[in-house]
Phi, psi and omega in degrees: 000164220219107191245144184216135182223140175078200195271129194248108143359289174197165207217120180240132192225144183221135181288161179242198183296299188296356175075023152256232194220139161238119166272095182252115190292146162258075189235163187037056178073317193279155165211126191226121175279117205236184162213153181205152184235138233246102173249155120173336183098234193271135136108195167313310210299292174341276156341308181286336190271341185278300159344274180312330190283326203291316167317308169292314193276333201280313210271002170309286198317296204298311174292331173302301183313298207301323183302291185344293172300335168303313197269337175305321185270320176304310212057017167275124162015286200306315185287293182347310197266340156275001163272323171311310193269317173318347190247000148284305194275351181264297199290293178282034173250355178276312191296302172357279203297322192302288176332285201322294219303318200284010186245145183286173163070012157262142195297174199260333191299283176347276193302333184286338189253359166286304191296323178313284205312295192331300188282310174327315186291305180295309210288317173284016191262337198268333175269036145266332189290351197269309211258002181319144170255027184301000000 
């Protein structure tokens, strides 16, 4: 762990053996040396993982719109209320974790416990539409 007090100058960063990161702080003519590691992997991998997340949120968004619309020409309930939920359990726990993760000062339990509760919350929305006796 890499402790710093007052203003930090340039941030040097050189990969090492192990495929982690050696981080070295400048600040004010003194320089002080840490290590720190690089998590998500290449990339490409990255990039391919931001993909996917966009794919899951885009084919989320497009079946919520059709129950919408099923419910809009139909009125029944039923759809309304499985687009809702289906768009608790997919969609925002993705928007979620990204918001959450990128604002500083947020605990990491808090966002595990936003998302938990979000899907928990899609999920009784989607077995009352399974189990209604209507």
């Amino acid at each position: 762990m890499i402790r710093a007090t007052g203003l930090v100058t340039a941030l040097e960063t050189t990969p090492t053996a192990a495929g982690s990161q050696a981080v070295t702080l400048v600040r004010t003519g003194t320089t002080l040396q840490g290590s720190a590691s690089a998590v998500g992997g290449s990339p490409a991998l990255v990039l391919l993982a931001f993909a996917a997340l966009f794919v899951a949120t885009v084919l989320s968004l497009y079946l919520a719109r059709r129950l919408y619309d099923g419910y809009r020409e139909t009125g029944g309930r039923a759809r309304l209320l499985l687009g809702v939920g289906l768009v608790l359990v997919t969609t925002v726990p993705i928007l979620l974790r990204l918001l959450l993760s990128n604002l500083p000062g947020t605990d990491p339990t808090l966002r595990s416990l936003a998302v938990t509760a979000c899907q928990l919350v899609g999920l009784l929305l989607v077995l009352g539409v399974i189990y209604d006796r209507r």
